[in-house]
ChimeraX commands (.cxc) that place a marker at each C-alpha (Angstrom):
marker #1 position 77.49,100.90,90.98 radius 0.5
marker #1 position 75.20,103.20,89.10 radius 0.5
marker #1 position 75.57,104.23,85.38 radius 0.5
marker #1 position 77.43,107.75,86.03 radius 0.5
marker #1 position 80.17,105.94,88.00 radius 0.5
marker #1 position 80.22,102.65,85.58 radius 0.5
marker #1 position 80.61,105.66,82.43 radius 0.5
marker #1 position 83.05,107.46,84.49 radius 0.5
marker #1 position 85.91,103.94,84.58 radius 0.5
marker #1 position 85.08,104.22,81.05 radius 0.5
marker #1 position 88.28,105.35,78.44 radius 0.5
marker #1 position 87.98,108.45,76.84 radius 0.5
marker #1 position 90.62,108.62,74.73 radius 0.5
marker #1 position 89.05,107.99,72.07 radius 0.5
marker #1 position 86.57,110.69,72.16 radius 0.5
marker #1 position 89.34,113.23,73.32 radius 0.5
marker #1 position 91.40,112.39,70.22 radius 0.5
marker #1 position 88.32,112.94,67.87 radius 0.5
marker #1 position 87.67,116.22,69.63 radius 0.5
marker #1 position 91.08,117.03,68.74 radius 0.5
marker #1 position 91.57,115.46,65.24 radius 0.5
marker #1 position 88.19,117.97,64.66 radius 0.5
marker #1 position 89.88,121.21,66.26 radius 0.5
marker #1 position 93.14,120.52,63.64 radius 0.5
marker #1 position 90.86,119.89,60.89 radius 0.5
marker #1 position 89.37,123.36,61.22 radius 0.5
marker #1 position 92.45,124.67,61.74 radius 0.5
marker #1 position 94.82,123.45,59.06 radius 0.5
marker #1 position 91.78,122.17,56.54 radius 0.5
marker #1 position 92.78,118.55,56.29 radius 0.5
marker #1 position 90.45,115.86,56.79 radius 0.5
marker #1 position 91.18,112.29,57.64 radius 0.5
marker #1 position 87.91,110.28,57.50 radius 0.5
marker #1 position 89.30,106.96,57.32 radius 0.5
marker #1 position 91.49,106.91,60.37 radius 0.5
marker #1 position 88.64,105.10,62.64 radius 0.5
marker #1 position 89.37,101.72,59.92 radius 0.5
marker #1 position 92.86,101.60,59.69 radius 0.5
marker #1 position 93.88,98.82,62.20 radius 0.5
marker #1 position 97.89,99.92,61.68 radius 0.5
marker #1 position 97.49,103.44,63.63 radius 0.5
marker #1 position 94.97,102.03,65.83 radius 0.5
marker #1 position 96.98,99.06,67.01 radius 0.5
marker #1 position 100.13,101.42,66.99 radius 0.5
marker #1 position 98.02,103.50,69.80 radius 0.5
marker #1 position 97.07,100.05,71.43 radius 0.5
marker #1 position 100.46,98.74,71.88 radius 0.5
marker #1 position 101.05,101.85,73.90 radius 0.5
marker #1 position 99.19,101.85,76.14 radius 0.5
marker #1 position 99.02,98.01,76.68 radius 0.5
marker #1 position 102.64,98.24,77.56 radius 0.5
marker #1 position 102.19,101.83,79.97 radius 0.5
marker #1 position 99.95,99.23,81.68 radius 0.5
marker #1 position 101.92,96.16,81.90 radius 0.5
marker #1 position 105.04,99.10,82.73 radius 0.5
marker #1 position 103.06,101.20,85.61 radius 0.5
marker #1 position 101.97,97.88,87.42 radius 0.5
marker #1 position 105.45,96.44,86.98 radius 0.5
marker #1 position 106.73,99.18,88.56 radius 0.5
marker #1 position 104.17,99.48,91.22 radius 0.5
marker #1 position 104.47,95.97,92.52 radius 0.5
marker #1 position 108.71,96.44,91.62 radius 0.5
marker #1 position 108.54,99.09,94.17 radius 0.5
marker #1 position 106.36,97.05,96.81 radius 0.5
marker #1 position 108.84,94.46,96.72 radius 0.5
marker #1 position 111.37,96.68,97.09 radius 0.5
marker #1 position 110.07,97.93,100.08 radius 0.5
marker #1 position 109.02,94.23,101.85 radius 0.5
marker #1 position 112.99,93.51,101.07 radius 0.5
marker #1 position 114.51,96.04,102.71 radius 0.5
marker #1 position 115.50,98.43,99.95 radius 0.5
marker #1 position 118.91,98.77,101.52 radius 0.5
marker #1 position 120.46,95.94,100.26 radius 0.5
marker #1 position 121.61,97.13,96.46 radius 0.5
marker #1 position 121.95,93.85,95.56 radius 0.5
marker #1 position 118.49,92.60,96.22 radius 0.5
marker #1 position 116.47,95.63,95.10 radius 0.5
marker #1 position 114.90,95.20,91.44 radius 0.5
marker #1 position 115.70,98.13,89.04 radius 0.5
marker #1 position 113.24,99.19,86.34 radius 0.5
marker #1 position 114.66,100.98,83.40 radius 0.5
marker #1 position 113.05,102.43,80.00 radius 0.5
marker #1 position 115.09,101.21,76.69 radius 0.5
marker #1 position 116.37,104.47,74.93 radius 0.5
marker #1 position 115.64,105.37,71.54 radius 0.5
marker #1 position 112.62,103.21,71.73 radius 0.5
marker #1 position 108.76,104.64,72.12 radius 0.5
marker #1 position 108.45,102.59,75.68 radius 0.5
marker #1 position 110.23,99.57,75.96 radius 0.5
marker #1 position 111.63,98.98,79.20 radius 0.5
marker #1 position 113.39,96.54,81.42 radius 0.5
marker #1 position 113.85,94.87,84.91 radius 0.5
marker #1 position 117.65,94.45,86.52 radius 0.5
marker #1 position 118.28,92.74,89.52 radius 0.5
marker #1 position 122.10,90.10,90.21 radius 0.5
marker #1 position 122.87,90.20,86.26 radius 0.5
marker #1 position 119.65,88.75,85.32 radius 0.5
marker #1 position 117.16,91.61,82.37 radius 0.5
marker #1 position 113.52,91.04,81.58 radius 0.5
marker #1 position 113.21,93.06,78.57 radius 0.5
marker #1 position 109.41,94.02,77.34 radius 0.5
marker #1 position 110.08,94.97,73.48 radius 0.5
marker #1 position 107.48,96.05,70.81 radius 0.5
marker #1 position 108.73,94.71,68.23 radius 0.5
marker #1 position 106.16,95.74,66.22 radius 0.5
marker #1 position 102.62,97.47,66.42 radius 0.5
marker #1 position 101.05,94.14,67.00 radius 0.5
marker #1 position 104.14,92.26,69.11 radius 0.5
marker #1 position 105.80,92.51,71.98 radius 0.5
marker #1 position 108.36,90.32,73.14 radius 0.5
marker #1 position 109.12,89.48,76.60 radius 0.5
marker #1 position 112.10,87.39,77.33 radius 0.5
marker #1 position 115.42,87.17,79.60 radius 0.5
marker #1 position 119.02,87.93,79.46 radius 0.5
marker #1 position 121.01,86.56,81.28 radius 0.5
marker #1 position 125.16,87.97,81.97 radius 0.5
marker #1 position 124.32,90.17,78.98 radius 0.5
marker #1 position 124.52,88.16,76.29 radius 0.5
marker #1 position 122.35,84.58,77.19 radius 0.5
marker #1 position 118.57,85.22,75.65 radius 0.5
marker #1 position 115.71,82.47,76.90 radius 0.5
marker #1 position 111.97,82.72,77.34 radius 0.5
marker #1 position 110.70,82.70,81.06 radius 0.5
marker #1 position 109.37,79.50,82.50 radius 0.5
marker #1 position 105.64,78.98,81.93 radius 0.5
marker #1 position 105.20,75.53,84.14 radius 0.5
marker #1 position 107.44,73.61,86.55 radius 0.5
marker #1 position 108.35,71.62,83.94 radius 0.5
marker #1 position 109.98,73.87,81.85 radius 0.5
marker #1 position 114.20,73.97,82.53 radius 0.5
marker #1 position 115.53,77.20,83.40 radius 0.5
marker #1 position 117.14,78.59,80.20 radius 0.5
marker #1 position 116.10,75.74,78.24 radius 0.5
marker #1 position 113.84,77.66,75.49 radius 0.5
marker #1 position 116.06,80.06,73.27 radius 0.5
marker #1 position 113.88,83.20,72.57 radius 0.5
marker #1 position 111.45,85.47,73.86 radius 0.5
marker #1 position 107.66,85.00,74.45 radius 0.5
marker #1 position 104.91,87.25,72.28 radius 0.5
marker #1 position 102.40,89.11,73.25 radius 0.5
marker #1 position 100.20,89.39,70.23 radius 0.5
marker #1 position 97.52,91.78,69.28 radius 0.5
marker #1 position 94.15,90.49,67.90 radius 0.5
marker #1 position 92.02,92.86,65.77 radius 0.5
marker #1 position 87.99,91.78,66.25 radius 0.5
marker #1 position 84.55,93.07,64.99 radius 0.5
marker #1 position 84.64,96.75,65.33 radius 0.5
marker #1 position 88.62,97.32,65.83 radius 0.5
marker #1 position 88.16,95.90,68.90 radius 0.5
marker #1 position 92.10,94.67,69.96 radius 0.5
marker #1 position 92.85,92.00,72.62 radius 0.5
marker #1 position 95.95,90.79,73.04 radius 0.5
marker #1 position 96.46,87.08,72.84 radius 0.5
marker #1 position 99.52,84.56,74.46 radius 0.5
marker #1 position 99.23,81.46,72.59 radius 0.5
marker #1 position 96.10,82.56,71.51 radius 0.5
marker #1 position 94.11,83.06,74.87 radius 0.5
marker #1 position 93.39,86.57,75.50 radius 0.5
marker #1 position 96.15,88.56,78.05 radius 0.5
marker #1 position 94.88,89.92,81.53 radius 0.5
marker #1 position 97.34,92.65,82.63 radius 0.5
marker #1 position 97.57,91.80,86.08 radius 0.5
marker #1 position 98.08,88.17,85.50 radius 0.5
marker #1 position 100.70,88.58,83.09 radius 0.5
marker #1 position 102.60,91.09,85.83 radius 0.5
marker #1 position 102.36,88.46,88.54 radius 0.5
marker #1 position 103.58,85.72,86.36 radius 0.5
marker #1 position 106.60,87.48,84.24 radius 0.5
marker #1 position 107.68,89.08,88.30 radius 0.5
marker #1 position 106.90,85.88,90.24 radius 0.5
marker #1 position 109.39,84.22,87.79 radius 0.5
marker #1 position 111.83,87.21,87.42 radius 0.5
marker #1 position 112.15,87.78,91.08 radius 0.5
marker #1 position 112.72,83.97,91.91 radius 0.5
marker #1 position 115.25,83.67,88.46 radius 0.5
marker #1 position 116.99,86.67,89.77 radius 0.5
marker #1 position 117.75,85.12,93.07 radius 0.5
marker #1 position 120.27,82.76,92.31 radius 0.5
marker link #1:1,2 radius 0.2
marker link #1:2,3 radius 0.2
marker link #1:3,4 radius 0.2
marker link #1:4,5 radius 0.2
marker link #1:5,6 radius 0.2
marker link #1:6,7 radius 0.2
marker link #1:7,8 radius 0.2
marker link #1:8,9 radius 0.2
marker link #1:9,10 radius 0.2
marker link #1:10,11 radius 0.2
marker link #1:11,12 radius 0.2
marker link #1:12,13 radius 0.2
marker link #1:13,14 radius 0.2
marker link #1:14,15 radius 0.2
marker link #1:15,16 radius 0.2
marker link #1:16,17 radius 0.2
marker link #1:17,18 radius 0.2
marker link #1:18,19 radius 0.2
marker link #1:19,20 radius 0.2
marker link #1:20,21 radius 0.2
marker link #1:21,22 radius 0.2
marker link #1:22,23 radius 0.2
marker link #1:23,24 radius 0.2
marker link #1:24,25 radius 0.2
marker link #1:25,26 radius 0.2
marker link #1:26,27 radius 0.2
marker link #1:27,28 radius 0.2
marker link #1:28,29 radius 0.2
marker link #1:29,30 radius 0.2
marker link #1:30,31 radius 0.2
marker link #1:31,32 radius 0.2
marker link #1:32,33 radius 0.2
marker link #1:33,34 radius 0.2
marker link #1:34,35 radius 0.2
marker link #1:35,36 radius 0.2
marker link #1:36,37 radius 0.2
marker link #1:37,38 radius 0.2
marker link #1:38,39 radius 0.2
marker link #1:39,40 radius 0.2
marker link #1:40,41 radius 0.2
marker link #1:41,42 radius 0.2
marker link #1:42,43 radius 0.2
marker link #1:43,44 radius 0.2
marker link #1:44,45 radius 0.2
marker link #1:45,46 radius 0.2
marker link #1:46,47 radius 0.2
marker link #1:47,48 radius 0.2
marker link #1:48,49 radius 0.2
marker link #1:49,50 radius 0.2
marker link #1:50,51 radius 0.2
marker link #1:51,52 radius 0.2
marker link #1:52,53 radius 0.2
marker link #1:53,54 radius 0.2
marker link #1:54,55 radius 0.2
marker link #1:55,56 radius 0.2
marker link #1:56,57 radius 0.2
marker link #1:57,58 radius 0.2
marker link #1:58,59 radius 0.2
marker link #1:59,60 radius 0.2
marker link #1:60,61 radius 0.2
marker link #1:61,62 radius 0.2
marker link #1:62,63 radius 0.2
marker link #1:63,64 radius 0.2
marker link #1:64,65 radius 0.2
marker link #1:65,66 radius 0.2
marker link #1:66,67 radius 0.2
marker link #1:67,68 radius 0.2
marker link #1:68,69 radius 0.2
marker link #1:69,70 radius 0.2
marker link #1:70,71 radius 0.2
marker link #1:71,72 radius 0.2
marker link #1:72,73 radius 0.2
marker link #1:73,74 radius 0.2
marker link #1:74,75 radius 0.2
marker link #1:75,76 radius 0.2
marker link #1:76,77 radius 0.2
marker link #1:77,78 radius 0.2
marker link #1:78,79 radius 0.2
marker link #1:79,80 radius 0.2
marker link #1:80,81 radius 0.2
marker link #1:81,82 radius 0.2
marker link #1:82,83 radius 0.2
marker link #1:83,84 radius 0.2
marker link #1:84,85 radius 0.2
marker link #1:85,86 radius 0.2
marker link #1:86,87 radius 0.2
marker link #1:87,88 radius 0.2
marker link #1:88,89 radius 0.2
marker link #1:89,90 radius 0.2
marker link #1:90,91 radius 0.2
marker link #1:91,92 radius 0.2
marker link #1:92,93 radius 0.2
marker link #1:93,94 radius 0.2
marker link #1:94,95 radius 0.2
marker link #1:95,96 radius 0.2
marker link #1:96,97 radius 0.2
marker link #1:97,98 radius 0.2
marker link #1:98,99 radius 0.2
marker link #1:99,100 radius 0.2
marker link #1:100,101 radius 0.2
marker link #1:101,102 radius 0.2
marker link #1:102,103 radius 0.2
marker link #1:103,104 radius 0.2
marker link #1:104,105 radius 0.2
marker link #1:105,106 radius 0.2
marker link #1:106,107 radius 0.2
marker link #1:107,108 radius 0.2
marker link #1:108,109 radius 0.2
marker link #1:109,110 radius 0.2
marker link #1:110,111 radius 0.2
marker link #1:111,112 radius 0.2
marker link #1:112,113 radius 0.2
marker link #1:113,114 radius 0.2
marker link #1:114,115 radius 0.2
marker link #1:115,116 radius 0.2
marker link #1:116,117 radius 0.2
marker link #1:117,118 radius 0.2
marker link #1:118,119 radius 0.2
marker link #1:119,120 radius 0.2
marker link #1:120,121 radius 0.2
marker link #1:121,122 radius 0.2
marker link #1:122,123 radius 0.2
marker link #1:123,124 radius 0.2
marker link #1:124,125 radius 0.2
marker link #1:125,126 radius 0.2
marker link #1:126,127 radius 0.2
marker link #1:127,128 radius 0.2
marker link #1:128,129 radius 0.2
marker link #1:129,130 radius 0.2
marker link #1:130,131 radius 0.2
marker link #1:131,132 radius 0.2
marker link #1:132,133 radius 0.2
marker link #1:133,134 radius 0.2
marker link #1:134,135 radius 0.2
marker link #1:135,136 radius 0.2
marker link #1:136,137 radius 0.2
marker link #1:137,138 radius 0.2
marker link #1:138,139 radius 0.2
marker link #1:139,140 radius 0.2
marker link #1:140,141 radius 0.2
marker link #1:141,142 radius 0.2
marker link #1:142,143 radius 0.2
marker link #1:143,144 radius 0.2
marker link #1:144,145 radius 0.2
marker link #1:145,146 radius 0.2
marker link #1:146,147 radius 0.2
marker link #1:147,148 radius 0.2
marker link #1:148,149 radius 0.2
marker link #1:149,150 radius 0.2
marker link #1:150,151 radius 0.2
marker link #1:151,152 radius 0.2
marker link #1:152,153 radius 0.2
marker link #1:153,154 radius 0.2
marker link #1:154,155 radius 0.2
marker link #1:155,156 radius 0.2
marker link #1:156,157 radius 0.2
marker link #1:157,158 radius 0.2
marker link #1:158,159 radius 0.2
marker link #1:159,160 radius 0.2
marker link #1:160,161 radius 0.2
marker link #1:161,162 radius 0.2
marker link #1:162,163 radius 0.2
marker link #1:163,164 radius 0.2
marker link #1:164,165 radius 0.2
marker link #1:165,166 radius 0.2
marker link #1:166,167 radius 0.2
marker link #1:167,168 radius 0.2
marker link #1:168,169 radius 0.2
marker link #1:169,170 radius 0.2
marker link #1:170,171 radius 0.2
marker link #1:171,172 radius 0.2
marker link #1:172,173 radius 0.2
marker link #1:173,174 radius 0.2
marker link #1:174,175 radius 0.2
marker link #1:175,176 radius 0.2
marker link #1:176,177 radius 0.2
marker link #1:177,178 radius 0.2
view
């Protein structure tokens, strides 16, 4: 890979949204030169778009599954739906059982299941762990390092988006089963 195509997988979000912080500054004469060190707004925008990620890959593999089933069964199919009145929480449906990805703040999201509407526990995280047996939800939390760089952390190792979608679905998938 050379450097043009290595810069081009780059983010530029970040350069877009001083471009534009610049163009309203001209335009209604208020400057905000501190916004680059305050870790609240910039792990607001982190949490985000961490969870469009975890969301769009849930939904992506959701759908492949979906498929490999047979899609005609309604009872088998997995549902994906977005929590209202929240920024972009969303959830997973499939024979009574929810996985519900929360933010429940700008550094935490929650992930945990409910079961027959009303029954909260935290997904399994080894064979030994009893279905239903922990109360709660796990979190997802953000990290703030050297230079506002933000990782997010389970249990204080950092979080690899695709590993945390084929854990939280492997588990949902063979939960909802039952």
């Amino acid at each position: 890979m050379n450097n043009i195509e290595s810069i081009n997988k780059i983010s530029t979000k970040w350069i877009e949204h001083l471009a534009l912080e610049e163009i309203n500054m001209d335009e209604s004469g208020i400057i905000h030169m501190d916004d680059h060190l305050n870790p609240g707004a910039m792990l607001e925008e982190a949490s985000i778009e961490f969870m469009d990620a975890v969301r769009d890959r849930f939904e992506f593999y959701i759908n492949k599954f979906n498929q490999y089933r047979g899609g005609s069964n309604a009872g088998a199919i997995i549902k994906t739906f977005k929590i209202s009145n929240t920024v972009n929480d969303f959830m997973m449906f499939r024979n009574s059982l929810r996985m519900i990805f929360a933010r429940r703040s700008h550094d935490v999201i929650s992930i945990g299941f409910l079961s027959n509407g009303k029954d909260l526990f935290a997904p399994r995280l080894s064979d030994s762990d009893t279905y239903g047996q922990q109360v709660g939800a796990h979190e997802i939390r953000a990290n703030v390092g050297p230079f506002n760089k933000i990782t997010w952390r389970f249990q204080g190792e950092i979080v690899e988006v695709d590993s945390l979608v084929r854990h939280y679905l492997s588990e949902f998938i063979r939960q909802s089963a039952r």
